[in-house]
C-alpha positions in Angstrom: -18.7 -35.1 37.2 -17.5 -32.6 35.0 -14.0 -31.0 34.8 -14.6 -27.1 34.1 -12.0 -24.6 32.8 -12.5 -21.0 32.7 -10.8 -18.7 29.4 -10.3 -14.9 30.6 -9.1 -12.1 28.3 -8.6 -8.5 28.5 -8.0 -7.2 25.0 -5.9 -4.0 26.6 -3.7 -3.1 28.8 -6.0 -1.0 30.3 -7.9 -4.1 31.4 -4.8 -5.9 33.3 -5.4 -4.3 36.5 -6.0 -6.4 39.3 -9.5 -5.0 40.1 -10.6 -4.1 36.9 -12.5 -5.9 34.3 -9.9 -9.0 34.6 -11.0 -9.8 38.1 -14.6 -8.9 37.4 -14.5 -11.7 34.5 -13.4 -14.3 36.9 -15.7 -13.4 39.6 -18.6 -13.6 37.4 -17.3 -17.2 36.1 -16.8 -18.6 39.7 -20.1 -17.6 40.9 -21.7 -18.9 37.4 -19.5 -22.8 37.7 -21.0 -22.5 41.5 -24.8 -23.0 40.6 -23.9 -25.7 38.5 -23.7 -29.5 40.4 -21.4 -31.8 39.5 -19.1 -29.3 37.9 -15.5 -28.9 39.3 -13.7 -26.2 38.6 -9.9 -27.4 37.7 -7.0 -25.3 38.6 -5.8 -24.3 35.5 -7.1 -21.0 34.0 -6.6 -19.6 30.3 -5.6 -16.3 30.0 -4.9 -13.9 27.5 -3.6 -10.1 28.4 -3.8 -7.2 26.4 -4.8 -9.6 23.1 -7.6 -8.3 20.5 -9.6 -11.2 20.0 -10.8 -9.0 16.4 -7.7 -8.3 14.9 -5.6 -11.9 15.8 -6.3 -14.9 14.3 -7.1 -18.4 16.2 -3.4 -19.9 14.6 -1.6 -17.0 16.3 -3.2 -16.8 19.5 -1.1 -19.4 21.7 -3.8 -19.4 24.9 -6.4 -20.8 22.4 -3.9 -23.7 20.8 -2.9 -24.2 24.5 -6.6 -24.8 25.5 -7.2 -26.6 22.0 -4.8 -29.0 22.5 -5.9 -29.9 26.2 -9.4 -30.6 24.9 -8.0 -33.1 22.4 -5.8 -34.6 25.4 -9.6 -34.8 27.4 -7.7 -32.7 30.4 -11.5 -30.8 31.2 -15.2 -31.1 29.5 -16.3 -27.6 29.6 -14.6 -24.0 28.9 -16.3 -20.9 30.7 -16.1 -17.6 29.1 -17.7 -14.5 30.8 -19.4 -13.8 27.5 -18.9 -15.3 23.6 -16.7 -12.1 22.8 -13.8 -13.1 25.3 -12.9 -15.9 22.8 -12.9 -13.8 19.8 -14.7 -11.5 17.4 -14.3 -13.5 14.0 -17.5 -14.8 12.2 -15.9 -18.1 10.7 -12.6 -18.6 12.9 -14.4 -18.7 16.0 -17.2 -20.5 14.9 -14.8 -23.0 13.8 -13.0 -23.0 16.9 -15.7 -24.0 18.7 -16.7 -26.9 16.8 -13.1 -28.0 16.9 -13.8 -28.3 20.9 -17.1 -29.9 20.7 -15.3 -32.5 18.3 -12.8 -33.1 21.7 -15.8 -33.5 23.7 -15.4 -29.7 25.4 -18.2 -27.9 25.2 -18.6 -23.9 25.5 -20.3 -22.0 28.0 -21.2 -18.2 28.7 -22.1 -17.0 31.9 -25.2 -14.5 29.8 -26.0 -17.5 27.6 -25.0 -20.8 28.9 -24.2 -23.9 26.5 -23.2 -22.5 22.9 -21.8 -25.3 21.2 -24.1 -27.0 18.8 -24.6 -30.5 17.8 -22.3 -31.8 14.9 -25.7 -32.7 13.2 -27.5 -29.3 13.9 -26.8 -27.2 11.0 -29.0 -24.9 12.2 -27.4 -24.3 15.4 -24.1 -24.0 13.7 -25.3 -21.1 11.1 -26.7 -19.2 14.3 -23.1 -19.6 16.1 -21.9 -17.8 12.8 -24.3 -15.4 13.6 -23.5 -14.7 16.2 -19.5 -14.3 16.3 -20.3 -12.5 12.4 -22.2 -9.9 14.7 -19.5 -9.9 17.4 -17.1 -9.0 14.6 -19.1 -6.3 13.3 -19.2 -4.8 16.6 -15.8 -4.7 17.0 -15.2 -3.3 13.1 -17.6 -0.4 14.0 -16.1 0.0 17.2 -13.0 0.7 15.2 -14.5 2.5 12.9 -15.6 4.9 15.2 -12.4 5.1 16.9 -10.5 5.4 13.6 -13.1 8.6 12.8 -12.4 10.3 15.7 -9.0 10.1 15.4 -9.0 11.4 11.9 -11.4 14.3 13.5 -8.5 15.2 16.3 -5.8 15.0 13.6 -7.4 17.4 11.1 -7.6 19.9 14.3 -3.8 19.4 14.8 -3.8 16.8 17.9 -0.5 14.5 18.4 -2.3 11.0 17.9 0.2 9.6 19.8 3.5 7.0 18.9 6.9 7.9 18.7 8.0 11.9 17.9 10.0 12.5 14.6 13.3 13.3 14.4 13.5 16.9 15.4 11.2 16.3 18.3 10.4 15.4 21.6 7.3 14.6 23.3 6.0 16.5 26.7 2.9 17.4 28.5 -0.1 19.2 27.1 -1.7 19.8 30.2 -4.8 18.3 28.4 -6.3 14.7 30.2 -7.9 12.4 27.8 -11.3 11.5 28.1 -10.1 8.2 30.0 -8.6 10.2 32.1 -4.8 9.7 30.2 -2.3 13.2 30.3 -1.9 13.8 26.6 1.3 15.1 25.1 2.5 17.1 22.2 5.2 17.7 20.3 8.0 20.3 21.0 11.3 21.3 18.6 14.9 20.0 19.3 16.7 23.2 18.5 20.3 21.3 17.7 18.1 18.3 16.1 15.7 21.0 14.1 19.0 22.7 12.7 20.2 19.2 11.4 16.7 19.2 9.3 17.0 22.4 8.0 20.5 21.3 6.2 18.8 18.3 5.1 16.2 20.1 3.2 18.9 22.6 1.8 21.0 20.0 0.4 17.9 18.2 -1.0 16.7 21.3 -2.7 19.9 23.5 -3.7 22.0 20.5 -4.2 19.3 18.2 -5.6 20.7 15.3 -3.7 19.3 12.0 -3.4 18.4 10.3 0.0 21.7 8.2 0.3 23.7 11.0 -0.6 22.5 13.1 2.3 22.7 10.0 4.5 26.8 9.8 3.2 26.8 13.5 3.6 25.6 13.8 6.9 27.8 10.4 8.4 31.1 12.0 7.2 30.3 15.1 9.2 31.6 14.6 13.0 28.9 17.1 13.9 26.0 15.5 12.3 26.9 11.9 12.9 26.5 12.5 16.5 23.1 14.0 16.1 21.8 10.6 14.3 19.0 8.9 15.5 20.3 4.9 16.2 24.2 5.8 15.8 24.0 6.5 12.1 21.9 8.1 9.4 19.9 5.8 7.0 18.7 6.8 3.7 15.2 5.8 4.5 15.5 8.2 7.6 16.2 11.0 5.3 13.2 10.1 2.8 11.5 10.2 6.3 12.1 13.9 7.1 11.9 15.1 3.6 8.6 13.8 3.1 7.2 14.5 6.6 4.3 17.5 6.4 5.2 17.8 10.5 8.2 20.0 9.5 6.3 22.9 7.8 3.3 22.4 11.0 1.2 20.3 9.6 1.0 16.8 11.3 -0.4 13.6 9.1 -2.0 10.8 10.6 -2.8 7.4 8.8 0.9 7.3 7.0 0.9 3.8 7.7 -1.2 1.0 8.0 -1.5 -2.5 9.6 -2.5 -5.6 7.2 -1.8 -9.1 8.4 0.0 -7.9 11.4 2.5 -5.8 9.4 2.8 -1.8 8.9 2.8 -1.0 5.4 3.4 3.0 3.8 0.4 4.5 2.5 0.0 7.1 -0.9 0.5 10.9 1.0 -3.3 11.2 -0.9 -4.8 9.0 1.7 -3.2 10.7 4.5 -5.3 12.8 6.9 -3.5 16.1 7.0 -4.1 18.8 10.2 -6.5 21.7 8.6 -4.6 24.5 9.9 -0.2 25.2 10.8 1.0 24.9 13.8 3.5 27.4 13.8 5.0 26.0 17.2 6.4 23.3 15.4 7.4 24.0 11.9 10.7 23.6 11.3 10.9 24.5 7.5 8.5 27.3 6.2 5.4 26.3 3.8 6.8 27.3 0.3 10.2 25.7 0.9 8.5 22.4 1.9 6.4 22.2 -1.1 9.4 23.4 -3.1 11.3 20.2 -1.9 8.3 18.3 -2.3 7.9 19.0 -6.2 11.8 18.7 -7.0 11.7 15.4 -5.3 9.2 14.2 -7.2 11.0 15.5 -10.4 14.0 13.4 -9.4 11.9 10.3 -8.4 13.4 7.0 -9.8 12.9 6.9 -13.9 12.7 3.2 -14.3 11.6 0.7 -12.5 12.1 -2.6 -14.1 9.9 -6.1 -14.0 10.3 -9.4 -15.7 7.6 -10.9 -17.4 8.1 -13.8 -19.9 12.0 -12.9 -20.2 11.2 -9.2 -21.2 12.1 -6.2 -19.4 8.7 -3.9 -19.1 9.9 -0.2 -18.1 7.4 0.7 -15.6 8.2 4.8 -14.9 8.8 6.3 -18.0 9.4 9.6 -17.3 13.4 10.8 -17.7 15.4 13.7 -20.4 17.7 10.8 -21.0 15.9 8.2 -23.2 18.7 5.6 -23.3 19.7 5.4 -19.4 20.0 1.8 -18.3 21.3 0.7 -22.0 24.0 3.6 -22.7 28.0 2.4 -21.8 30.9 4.7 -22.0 32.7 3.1 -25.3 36.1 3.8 -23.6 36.1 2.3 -20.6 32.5 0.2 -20.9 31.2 1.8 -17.9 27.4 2.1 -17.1 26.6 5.9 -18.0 24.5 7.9 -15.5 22.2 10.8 -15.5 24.4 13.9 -15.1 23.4 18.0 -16.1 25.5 20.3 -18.0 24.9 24.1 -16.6 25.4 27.0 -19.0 25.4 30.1 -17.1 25.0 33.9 -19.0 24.0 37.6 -18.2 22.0 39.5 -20.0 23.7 42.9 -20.7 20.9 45.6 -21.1 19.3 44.0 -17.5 22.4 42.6 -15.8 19.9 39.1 -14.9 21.7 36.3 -14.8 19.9 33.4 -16.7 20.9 29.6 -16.3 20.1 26.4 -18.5 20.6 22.8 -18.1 21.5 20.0 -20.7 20.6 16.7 -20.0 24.0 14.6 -20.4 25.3 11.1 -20.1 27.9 11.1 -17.4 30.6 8.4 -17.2 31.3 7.7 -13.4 34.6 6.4 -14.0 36.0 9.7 -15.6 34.1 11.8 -12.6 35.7 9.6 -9.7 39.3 10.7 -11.2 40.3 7.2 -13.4 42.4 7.7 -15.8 40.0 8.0 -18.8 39.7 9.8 -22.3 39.6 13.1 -22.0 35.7 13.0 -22.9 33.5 12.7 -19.6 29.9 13.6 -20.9 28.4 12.5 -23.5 25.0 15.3 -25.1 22.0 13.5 -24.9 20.8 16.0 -28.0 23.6 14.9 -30.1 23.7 11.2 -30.1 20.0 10.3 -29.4 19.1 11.7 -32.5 21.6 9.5 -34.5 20.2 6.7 -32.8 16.9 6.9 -33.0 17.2 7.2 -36.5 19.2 4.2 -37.3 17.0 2.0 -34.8 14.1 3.1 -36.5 15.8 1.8 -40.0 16.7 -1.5 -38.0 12.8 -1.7 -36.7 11.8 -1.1 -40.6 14.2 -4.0 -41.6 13.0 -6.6 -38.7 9.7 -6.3 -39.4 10.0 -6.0 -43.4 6.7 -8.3 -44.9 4.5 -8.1 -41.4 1.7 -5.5 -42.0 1.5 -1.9 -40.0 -2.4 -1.6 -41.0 -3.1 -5.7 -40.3 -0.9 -5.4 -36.6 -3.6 -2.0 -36.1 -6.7 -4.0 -36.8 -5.6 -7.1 -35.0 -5.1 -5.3 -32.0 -8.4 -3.0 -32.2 -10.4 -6.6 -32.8 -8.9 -8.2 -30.4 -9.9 -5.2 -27.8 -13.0 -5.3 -29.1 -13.9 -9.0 -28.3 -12.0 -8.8 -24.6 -14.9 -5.6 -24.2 -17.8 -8.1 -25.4 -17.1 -10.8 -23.1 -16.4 -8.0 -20.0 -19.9 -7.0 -20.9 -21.3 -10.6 -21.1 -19.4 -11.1 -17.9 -21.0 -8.2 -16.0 -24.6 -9.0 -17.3 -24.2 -12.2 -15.9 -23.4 -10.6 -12.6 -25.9 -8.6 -12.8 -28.6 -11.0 -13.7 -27.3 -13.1 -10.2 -27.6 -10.1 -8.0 -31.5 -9.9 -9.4 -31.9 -13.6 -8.3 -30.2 -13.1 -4.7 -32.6 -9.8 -4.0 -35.4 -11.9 -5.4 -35.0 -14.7 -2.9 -33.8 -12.6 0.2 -37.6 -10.6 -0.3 -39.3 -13.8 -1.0 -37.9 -14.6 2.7 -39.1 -11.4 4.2 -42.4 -12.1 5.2 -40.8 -15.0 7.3 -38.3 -12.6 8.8 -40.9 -10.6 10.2 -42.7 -13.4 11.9 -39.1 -14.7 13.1 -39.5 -18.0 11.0 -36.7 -17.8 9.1 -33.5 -18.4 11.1 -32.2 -15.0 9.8 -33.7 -11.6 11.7 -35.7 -9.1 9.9 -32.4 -6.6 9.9 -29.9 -9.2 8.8 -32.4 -10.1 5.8 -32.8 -6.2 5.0 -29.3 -5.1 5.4 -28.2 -8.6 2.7 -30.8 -7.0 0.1 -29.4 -3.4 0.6 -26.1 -4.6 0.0 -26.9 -6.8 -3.2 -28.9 -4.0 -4.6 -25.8 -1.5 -4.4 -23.6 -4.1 -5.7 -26.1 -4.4 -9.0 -26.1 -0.7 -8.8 -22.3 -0.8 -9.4 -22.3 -3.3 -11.8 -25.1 -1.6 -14.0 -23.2 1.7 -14.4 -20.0 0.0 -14.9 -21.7 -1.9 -17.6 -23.2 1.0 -19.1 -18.9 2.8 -19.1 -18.1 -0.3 -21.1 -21.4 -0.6 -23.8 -20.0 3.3 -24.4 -16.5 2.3 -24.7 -17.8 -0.1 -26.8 -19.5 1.1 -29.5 -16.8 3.9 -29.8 -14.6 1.0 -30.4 -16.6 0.1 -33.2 -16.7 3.0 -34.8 -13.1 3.7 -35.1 -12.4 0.1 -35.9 -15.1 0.8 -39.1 -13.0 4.1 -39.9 -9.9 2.0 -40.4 -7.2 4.2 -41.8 -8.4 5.8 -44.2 -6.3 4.7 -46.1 -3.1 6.6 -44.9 -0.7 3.4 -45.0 2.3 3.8 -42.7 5.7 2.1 -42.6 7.2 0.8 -38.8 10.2 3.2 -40.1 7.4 6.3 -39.8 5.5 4.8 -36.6 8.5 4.7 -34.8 9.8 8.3 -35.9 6.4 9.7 -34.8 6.0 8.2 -31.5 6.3 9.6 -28.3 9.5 10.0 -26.4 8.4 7.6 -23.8 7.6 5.3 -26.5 10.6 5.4 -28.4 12.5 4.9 -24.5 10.0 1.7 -24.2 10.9 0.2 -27.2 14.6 0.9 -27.3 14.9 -1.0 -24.1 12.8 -4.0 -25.4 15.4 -3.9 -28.6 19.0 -2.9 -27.1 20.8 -4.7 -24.6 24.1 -2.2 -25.0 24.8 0.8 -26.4 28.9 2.3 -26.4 29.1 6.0 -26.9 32.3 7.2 -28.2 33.2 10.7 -30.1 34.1 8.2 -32.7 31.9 6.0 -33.1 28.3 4.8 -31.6 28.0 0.8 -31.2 24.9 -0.8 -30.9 24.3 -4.4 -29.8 20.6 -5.7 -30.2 18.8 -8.4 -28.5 17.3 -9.7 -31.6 20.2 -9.4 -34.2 20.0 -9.5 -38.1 23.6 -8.5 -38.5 22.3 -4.7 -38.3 24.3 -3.9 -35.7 27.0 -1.1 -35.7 26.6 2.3 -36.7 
């Protein structure tokens, strides 16, 4: 006699209901055990509700460890599933799964195709059970494939695609019914809540203020702080409604997206933006929006700082004030900030009033009211110019005897080998993908026939695939023989034999190079009307000014 278990699973909620597909499932598998002598069907049941069997893994579904660890305990001798699917949709997990029962001495059945689990010895049988579950999951990835393209289709025509409204929002009935026969909803303004946006956009934009100073702004205002959404405003929740497309009437869908069970924020390129404005909920007008848009982006963080190999790599390298993160107020040793000086004038024969803005070093400790010198700002024009020039002199003096034209053609060689062996790489590649269509179409004939385990489509759709790999790899190879040879050629040129010093490469590089360095070089700088003090990570006693 054998000891049967049955494994049911509805992969949504949908599915739950008592006389839907749930109960079908275990009608099927009663009926199935009943034909069956010398099977008895035990009174336990494993069940999964509303559980994708595609996009959660074996470790992480409990009803499958549950049923694992009974089969190792020899509590039954055979699991019955309504079909494969219903234990999962993943080519190598579920294949594995399976053998890990048959090891226990359980083996799987399914009502459409009865015993599935293969011999430990049949290695055959074992590649056609990762057939089979690699097909199952291929179903379910076009499944969501399909589902993911008509979502993108209903959000470029301005549909809600459902989840919690923004802030500003609520959700209420469209008098529209789903083709599942679900009321849809859309969305509808808050008036008080769509006024509290509004002032966040006009302190982002005529203020210029950051996220968390809104946030501040906004939670010291009795008015406001009652309008927040979970007691209190957040600085992400500002970011949030600043960068939000739904407040000028354009909704975006795919701004997130799941990987290993976790919501991650997607690149506003990849999002899937509604063709046309819905003027019934836009909060902030089209040109202001994209005004905000492009000042934020002006004001994004300048630096953002890494550690590799104890040095400090300056990742965004795109401020006015080319010595932020190293410049110190010399009176009170503060950290200096960004800050703006405003110059405002009118021009007489027209009467328009003109504005300009100097970039400036700002000491926080004089702006917060401490007692300080009477100096507060510090021109970025009129000291980075002084020290630019005396770190170049100091770069001159630490690298006095190493070669500016040898450094050049060390580096251009050693690009040019790290391009050979790409290119050797690739070629290799290449020549394997030749070898893999070879074999697969040596195979073919068998396919047809239905000799060879794999089927005829299986067999095609491997060669199409390694034939647009080696179609990648041969015009990526042909980018890098290009890059190549030009890489040649100027390394042949040289130069001409201009012969720089580090003093003169410094003093003709970029701003964003000069910033790089400086930060690579300085650990402090102390600004005074006085005096400027430098203190360098690599020291040769060169160090004040």
């Amino acid at each position: 006699m054998k000891i049967v278990r049955m494994l049911l699973r509805a992969s949504s909620n949908q599915q739950l209901d008592a006389d839907g597909d749930l109960n079908i499932q275990r009608g099927i598998n009663k009926d199935y055990i009943l034909k069956h002598d010398g099977w008895i069907l035990d009174g336990k049941e494993y069940f999964e509700g509303g559980v994708s069997g595609y996009k959660n893994s074996v470790k992480d579904r409990n009803v499958l460890q549950e049923a694992l660890k009974d089969a190792k305990n020899h509590e039954y001798n055979i699991l019955v599933v309504y079909k494969d699917d219903r234990i999962g949709r993943r080519m190598w997990e579920i294949g594995a799964y399976v053998m890990q029962l048959k090891s226990y001495g359980v083996d799987v059945y399914t009502t459409k195709d009865g015993c599935i689990s293969p011999e430990n010895n049949d290695i055959m049988g074992q590649m056609m059970l990762a057939l089979r579950y690699g097909n199952a999951q291929k179903s379910s990835s076009d499944t969501g494939q399909r589902v993911k393209d008509t979502a993108c289709r209903l959000a470029r025509q301005g549909k809600f695609m459902g989840g919690k409204a923004p802030y500003g929002y609520k959700l209420v009935l469209s008098n529209e019914i789903s083709k599942h026969g679900r009321a849809l909803h859309k969305l509808e303004i808050i008036p008080e809540q769509a006024e509290t946006v509004k002032y966040i956009y006009n302190l982002s934009f005529n203020k210029e203020f950051g996220s968390a100073k809104i946030a501040k702004i906004l939670n010291g205002d009795k008015k406001y702080k009652e309008l927040a959404p979970n007691d209190f405003w957040r600085p992400g929740t500002v970011t949030s409604i600043l960068t939000n497309p739904v407040y000028c009437g354009v909704t975006a869908y795919k701004r997130r997206e799941k990987t290993e069970g976790k919501y991650h924020t997607i690149g506003s390129s990849n999002w899937i933006y509604s063709d046309c404005i819905n003027k019934d909920i836009q909060i902030i007008d089209t040109v202001s929006w994209n005004k905000v848009q492009k000042k934020r982006a002006a004001r994004t963080a300048k630096y953002k700082n890494t550690q590799k190999e104890g040095i400090q790599t300056i990742m965004r390298n795109d401020g006015m004030l080319l010595l932020a993160g190293v410049a110190y107020c010399g009176y009170c040793g503060k950290k200096l900030t960004n800050g703006s000086k405003y110059n405002y004038w009118t021009i007489k024969s027209t009467g328009e009033r003109r504005t300009s803005k100097t970039p400036v070093y700002k000491c926080p400790a004089a702006a917060s009211g401490i007692q300080h010198n009477s100096t507060k700002q510090f021109k970025s024009d009129k000291f980075e110019e002084i020290i630019f020039k005396f770190i170049a002199g100091y770069i001159s003096k630490l690298l006095d005897g190493f070669s500016v034209c040898q450094q050049i053609a060390d580096n251009k060689n050693n690009n040019i080998k790290f391009t050979e062996k790409k290119i050797q790489n690739i070629k290799k590649e290449i020549q394997k993908n030749t070898m893999d269509i070879e074999i697969m179409e040596r195979h073919l004939p068998e396919a047809i026939t239905g000799k060879y385990p794999l089927d005829i489509g299986i067999v095609t759709r491997t060669i199409k695939k390694f034939e647009e790999e080696r179609k990648e790899k041969e015009e990526e190879l042909e980018g890098l023989v290009t890059e190549y040879n030009r890489m040649k050629i100027s390394y042949n040129k040289g130069l001409d034999g201009k012969i720089p010093a580090w003093e003169d490469v410094f003093n003709n590089a970029s701003m964003e190079t000069k910033r790089v360095l400086t930060n690579m070089l300085v650990s402090k700088i102390y600004l005074t009307n006085e005096k400027i003090h430098i203190q360098f990570k690599v020291n040769p006693g060169y160090d004040k000014l």
